[in-house]
C-alpha positions, 0 to 999 in steps of 0.5 A: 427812825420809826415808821408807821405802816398804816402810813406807808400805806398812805404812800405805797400799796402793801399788802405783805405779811407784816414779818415778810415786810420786815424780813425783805426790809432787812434784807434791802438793808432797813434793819428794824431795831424794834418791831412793835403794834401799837393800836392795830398798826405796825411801828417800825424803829429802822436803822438810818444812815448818814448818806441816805437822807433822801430816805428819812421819813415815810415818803422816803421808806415808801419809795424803797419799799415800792422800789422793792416791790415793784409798785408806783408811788399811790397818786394822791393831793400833795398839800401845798403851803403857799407863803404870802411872803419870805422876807430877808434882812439884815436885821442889825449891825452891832460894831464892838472896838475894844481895847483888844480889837474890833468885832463885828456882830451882823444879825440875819433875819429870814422870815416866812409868813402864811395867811394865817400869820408869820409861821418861821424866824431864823436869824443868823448871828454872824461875827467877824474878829480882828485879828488882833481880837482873833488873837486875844480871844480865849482859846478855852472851849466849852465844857460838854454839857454832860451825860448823854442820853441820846447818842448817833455816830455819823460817817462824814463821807463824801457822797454825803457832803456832796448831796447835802451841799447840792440840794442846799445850792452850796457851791463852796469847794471846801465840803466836796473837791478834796485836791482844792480843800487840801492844796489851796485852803491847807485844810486837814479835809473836807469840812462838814458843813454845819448846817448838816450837823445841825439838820442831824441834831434836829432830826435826832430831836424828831426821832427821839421825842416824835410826839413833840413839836420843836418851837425854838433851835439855836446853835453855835459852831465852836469849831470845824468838823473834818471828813478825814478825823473819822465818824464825829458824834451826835449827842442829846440830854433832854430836860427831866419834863422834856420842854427841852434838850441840851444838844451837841456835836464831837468830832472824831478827836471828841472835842465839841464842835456845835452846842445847841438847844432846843425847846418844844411845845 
């Protein structure tokens, strides 16, 4: 994740030499993998972790660093983006029965709008088989999209599903009460929820192409990612004139778990 200094200064008063503020960085655990100036600033690539996403971004970097000085966060005018509306609706129901069983395809639509117009579309395509459809439906899964260029391994711990499930309000005992996933639902482990893999994704995109503005993300969940199969994989292949990336998620056997697509202006 890179930082700029002349932005953690927006954030926290530094006045450290620029190698001791890298040196105690390290020291707290923020190890710069590379360490460059760039127009009189200082760029910072730090290494991340996967339980510590209250600490991706300036803000987060600053509260460490304020935290490790003993300095208060600087006051300043937070902007405020106030949302004229947030809609949600189901925006379609398409029902297929067919010969090997029924399909129900329920398209979710939530929109956030400004006074400078509508600013975010997310929907939601949710599909629910019959099991006869369940059974006739083809068991083969999606071959990996190729080479990656970008690539992140992530422990699924506890803690991790833990926080992503609160700040999100998700109360479903499967990402966090291990005796309830294991003896009730008969699941091999706590399920990373796939919300989390696809946030990572996005992240990954943001770190890797910083100058890019993403305008689209689709993905797909192909299958569950457990905590007990170990680190799964984050990986990306971006497109030769950077328009776009090909991402996708392994679990710890290697076998894709989430294909997605992003594009960016």
């Amino acid at each position: 994740m890179k930082i700029s200094l002349d932005w953690i200064r927006e954030y926290v008063a530094v006045d450290l030499p620029r190698q001791e503020l890298v040196d105690r960085l390290t020291m707290a655990g923020w190890v710069p993998e590379t360490v460059e100036e760039k127009d009189g600033d200082l760029i910072l690539d730090l290494e991340t972790y996967a339980n510590r996403p209250d600490a991706l971004g300036h803000l987060g970097i600053a509260r460490e660093i304020g935290a490790m000085l003993g300095r208060p966060l600087l006051e300043r005018d937070w902007p405020v983006v106030e949302l004229d509306a947030a809609t949600a609706e189901i925006a379609d129901v398409q029902i297929d029965d067919g010969p090997s069983g029924a399909m129900v395809t329920v398209i979710e639509r939530n929109s956030l709008s400004t006074a400078n117009g509508l600013c975010v579309v997310e929907e939601r395509d949710m599909c629910m088989l019959s099991e006869a459809r369940a059974d006739a439906a083809t068991k083969t899964a999606p071959a990996i999209p190729g080479e990656a260029k970008w690539k992140q391994t992530v422990e699924p711990n506890t803690p991790l599903l833990f926080r992503f499930s609160a700040i999100r309000f998700n109360s479903h005992r499967i990402h966090y009460d291990r005796d309830y996933v294991t003896k009730v639902e008969k699941l091999p482990g706590l399920v990373v929820q796939s919300s989390l893999i696809s946030q990572l994704l996005i992240e990954m995109c943001r770190r890797e192409l910083p100058s890019r503005r993403m305008t689209n993300f689709d993905f797909q969940n192909l299958r569950s990612v457990y905590d007990s199969g170990g680190e799964f994989t984050l990986a990306g292949l971006p497109s030769a004139d950077g328009n776009a990336a090909t991402l996708w998620a392994l679990d710890g056997e290697g076998k894709l778990s989430m294909l997605a697509t992003a594009k960016f202006a």
